[in-house]
C-alpha positions as CSV (number, residue, x, y, z in Angstrom):
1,X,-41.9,178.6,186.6
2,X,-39.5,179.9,189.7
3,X,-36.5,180.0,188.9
4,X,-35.1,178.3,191.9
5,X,-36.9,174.9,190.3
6,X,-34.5,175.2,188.1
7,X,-31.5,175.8,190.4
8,X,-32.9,172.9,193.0
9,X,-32.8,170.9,190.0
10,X,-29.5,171.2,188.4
11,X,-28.3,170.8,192.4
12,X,-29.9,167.7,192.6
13,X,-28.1,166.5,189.6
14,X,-24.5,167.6,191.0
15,X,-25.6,165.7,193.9
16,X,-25.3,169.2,196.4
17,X,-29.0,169.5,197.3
18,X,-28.0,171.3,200.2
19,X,-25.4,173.9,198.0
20,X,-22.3,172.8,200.4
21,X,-20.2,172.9,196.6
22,X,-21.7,175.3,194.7
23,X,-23.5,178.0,195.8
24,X,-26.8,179.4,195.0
25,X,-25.1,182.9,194.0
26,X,-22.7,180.1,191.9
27,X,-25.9,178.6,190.3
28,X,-27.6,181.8,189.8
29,X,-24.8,183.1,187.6
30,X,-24.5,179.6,185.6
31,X,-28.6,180.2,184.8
32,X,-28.0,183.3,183.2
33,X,-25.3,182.9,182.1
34,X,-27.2,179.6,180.3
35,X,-30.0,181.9,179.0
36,X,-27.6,184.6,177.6
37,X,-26.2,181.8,175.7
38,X,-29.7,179.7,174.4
39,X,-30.9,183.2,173.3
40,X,-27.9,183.6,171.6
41,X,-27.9,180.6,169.7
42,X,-31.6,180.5,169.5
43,X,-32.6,184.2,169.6
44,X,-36.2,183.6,169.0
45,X,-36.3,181.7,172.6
46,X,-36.4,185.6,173.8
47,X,-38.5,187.0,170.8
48,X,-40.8,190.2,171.2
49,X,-43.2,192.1,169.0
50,X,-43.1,195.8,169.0
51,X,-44.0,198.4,166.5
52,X,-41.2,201.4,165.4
53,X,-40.7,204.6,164.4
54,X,-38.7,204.6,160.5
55,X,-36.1,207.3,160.3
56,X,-36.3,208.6,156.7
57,X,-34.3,206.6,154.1
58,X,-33.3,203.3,154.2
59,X,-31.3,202.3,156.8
60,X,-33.0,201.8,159.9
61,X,-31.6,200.7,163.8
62,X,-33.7,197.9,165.7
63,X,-34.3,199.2,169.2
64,X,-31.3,199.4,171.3
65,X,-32.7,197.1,173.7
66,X,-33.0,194.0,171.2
67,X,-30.3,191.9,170.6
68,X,-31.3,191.0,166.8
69,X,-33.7,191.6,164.1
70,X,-36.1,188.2,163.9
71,X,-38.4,189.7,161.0
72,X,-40.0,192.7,159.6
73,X,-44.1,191.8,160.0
74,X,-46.0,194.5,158.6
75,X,-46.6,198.3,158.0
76,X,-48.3,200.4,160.4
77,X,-51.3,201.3,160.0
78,X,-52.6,199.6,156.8
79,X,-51.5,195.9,157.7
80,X,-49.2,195.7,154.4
81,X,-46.4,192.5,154.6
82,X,-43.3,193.7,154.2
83,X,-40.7,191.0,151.8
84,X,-37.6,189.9,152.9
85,X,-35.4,190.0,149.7
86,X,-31.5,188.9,149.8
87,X,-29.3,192.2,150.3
88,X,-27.9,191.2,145.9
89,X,-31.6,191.5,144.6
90,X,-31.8,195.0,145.6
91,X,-28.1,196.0,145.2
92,X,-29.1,194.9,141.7
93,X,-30.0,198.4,141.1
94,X,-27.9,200.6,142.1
95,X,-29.7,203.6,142.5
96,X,-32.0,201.9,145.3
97,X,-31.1,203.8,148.4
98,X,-32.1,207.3,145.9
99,X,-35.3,206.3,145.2
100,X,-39.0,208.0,146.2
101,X,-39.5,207.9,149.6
102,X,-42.5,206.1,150.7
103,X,-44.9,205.5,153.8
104,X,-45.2,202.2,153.0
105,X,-42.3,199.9,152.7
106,X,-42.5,196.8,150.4
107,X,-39.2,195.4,151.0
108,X,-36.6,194.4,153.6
109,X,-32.9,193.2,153.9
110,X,-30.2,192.3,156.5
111,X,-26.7,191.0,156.8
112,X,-25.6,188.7,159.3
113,X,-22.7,190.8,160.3
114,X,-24.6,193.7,161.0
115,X,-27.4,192.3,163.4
116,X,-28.8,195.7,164.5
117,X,-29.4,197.1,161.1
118,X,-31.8,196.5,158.4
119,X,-32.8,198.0,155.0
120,X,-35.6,199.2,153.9
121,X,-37.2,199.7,150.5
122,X,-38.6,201.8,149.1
123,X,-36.6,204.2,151.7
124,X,-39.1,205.3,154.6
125,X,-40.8,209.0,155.4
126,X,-40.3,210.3,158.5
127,X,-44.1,209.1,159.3
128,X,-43.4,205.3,158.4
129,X,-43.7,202.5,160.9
130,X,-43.2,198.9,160.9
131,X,-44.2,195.7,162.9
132,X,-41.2,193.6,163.5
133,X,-40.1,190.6,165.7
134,X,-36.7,191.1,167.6
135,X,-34.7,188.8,170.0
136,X,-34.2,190.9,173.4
137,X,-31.5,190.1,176.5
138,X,-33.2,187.9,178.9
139,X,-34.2,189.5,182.2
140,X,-31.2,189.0,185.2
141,X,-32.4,186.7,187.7
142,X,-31.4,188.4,191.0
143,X,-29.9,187.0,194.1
144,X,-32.3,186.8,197.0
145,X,-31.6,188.9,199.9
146,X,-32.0,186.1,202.5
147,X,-31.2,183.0,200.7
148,X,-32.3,180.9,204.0
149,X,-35.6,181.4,203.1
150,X,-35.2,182.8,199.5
151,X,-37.8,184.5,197.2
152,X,-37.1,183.5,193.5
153,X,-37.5,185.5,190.5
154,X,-39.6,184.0,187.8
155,X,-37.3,181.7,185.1
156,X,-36.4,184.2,182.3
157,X,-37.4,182.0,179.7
158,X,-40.5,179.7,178.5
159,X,-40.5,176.2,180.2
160,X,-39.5,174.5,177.0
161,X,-36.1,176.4,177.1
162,X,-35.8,174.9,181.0
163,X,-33.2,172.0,179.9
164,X,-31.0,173.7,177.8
165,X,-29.9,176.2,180.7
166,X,-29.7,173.0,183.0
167,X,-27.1,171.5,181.0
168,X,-25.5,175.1,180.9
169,X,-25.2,175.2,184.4
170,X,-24.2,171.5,184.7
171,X,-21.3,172.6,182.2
172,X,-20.2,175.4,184.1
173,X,-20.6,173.6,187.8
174,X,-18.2,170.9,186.2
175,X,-16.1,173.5,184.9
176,X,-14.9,174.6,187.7
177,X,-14.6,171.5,189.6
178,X,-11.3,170.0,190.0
179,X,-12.8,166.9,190.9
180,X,-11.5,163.5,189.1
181,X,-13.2,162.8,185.8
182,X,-15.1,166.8,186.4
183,X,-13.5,167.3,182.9
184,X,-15.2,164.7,181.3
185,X,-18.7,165.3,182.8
186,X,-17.9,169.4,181.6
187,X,-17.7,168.5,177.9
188,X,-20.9,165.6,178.2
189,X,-23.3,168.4,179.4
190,X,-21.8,170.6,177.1
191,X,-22.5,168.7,174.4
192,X,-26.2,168.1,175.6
193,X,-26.6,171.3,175.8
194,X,-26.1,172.0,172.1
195,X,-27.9,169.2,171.3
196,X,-30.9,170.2,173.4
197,X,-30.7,173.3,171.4
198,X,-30.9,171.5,167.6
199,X,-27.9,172.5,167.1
200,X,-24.7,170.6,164.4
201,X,-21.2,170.3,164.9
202,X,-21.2,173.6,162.5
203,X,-22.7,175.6,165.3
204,X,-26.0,176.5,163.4
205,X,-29.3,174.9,163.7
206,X,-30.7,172.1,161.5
207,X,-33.4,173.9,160.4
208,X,-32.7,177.2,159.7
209,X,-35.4,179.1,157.8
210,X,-34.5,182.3,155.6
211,X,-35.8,186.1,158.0
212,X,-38.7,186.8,156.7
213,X,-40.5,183.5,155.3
214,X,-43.6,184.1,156.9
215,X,-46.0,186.4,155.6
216,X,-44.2,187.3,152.2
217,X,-46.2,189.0,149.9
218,X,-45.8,189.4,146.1
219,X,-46.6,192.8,145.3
């Protein structure tokens, strides 16, 4: 999917087919603006797999191109799952982080106000590596050159992420409209927009399952 389908679309729906109100640079900047802000709220919509180096011990740095840790998979090689436990299990014992160093890590934790660190246990070797799942920045779309006869970069998310970032855009095309009743419209597409993402009025979604539920292992 272009992502000037998208942009055609959301013009349609502010009735400027043509761009005489807003334009395209405008609606450009309101689409990524709108996928910054889905993966934000729903950072798997942007989630990629990729393996890592451990730096010995047992804190570790996602890579600094991901936005967020989404779950530690498995060790590599060997295949092992790797348990997501709640930072107070292994706090527990305190002498954790001193432990035997290990190739293969059993155990991982993460705090929410520390997105791009995570905790490994028992602490790694310099020759440990993991599998994990990580929400990255979605890709700029780019202004075209000509925009008579534009050539569009490819949407920067999956289709099912398409109406979400049209009621983004919607929202910010109203926002800056002064426009009776442009207020009103602002806050509606706002609203669908969080809606359109699962989300309450408490900002998180309704389903939110623990980092980590899939593929836990016992042992």
């Amino acid at each position: 999917m272009l992502a000037g389908d998208v942009i055609k679309t959301a013009a349609r729906q502010l009735s400027d087919p043509d761009f005489d109100r807003w334009s395209i640079p405008d609606h450009i900047r309101y689409l990524n603006e709108g996928c910054m802000e889905v993966v934000r709220m729903r950072p798997e919509a942007n989630a990629d797999t990729t393996t890592v180096q451990l730096i010995p011990g047992t804190r570790q740095e996602i890579p600094s191109s991901a936005l967020a840790l989404l779950q530690v998979i498995r060790n590599i090689p060997g295949g092992r799952a790797v348990r997501f436990v709640d930072p107070t299990t292994l706090d527990g014992v305190p002498s954790w982080h001193n432990r035997p160093k290990s190739q293969t890590i059993r155990d991982y934790t993460w705090r929410e106000d520390d997105p791009h660190t995570f905790w490994v246990f028992p602490p790694a070797t310099e020759d440990a590596r993991l599998e994990l799942t990580v929400s990255r920045k979605p890709k700029e779309v780019s202004v075209p050159a000509d925009l008579s006869n534009p050539l569009w970069d490819q949407f920067p998310l999956t289709e099912i992420w398409r109406e979400p970032v049209i009621a983004w855009m919607l929202y910010r095309a109203w926002s800056v409209d002064t426009g009776e009743g442009s207020p009103q419209k602002a806050s509606n597409q706002f609203q669908q927009f969080r809606q359109s993402l699962g989300l309450t009025v408490q900002g998180r979604r309704d389903t939110d399952p623990q980092p980590g539920n899939l593929g836990r292992n016992d042992q």
